[in-house]
N, C-alpha and C positions, 0 to 999 in steps of 0.2 A: 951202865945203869940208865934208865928210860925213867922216864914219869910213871912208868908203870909198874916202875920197881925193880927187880931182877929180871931179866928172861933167858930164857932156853939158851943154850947156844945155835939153835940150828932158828933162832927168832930174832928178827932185825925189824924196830921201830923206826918207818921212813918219815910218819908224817903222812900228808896228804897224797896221794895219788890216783889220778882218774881209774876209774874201774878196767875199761881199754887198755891199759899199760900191761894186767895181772889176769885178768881174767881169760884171754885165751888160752893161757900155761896151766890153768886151773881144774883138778878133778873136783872140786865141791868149795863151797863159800857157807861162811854162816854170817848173819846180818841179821838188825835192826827191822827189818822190812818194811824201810822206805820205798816209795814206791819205783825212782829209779836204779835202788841200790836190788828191787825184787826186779826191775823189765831187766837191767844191762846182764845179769849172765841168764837171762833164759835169751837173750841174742844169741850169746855165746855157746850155749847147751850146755850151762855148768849145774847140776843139782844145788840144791838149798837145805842150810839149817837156817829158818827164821827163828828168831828170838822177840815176836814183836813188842814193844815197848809204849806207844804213844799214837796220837792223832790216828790215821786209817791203816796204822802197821799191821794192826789184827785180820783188816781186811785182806790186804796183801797176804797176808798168812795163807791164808784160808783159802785161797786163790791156788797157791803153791802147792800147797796139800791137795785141794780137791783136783788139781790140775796132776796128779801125783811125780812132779819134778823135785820134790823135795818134802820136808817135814817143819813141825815148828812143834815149840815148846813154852810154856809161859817161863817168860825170863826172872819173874821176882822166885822159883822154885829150879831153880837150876844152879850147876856145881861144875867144876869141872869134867867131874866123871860122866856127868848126864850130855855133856856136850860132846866128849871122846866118844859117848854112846852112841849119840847122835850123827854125829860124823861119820863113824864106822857103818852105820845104818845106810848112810845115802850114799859111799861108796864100796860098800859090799852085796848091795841088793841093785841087782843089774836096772832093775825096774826104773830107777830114777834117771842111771843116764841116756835109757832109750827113753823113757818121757821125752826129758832137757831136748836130747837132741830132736825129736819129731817137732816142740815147737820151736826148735831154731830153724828146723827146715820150711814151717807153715810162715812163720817170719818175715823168711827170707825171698819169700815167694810173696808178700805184700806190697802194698805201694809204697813211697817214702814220701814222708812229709811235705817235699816239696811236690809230689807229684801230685798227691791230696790237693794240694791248693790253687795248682797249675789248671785240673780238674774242675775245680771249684769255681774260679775265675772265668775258665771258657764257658763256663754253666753258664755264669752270671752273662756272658755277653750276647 
């Protein structure tokens, strides 16, 4: 028994763990749509169910969907069954994991942050 109550058998409550840990073993994630909890699996090329909830999550959302890597749902009108729905939606409609994956491939072909600034600094000299 978890804080959360009963769960599944096939559901284990760890606690905290960096998205990195889960996310590459992942066909789809639903989330909050924080905005690092929305960038880390389109690294990955995982589809999305956003549920956004607060501060810029809707935008995030919106992002997800127009970007069609995944879908969202207003969270105060959701249920179990609409989440099952949803889930089933972004890994049975192919569309979502080739999204994921094309922007993990445009991604992955950018610069990284450190080069940004590496860049930014030889500017400055």
């Amino acid at each position: 028994m978890s804080e959360l109550g009963e769960l599944p058998g096939n559901v284990r409550s760890v606690g905290y763990l960096p998205l990195s840990v889960f996310l590459p073993g992942c066909s789809a994630i639903v989330h909050h749509g924080g905005s690092g909890t929305t960038a880390a699996p389109l690294f990955y090329g995982v589809p999305q169910v956003v549920l956004p909830s607060f501060a810029d999550n809707p935008m995030s959302a919106e992002r997800v969907v127009d970007r069609g890597v995944g879908v969202s749902h207003d969270p105060a009108a959701v249920d179990v069954s609409t989440v099952r729905k949803l889930v089933s939606q972004v890994l049975e409609d192919e569309s979502f994991r080739l999204a994921a994956a094309e922007v993990r491939a445009e991604m992955s072909g950018q610069p990284s942050p450190a080069d940004v600034i590496a860049r930014a600094v030889a500017a400055l000299r």
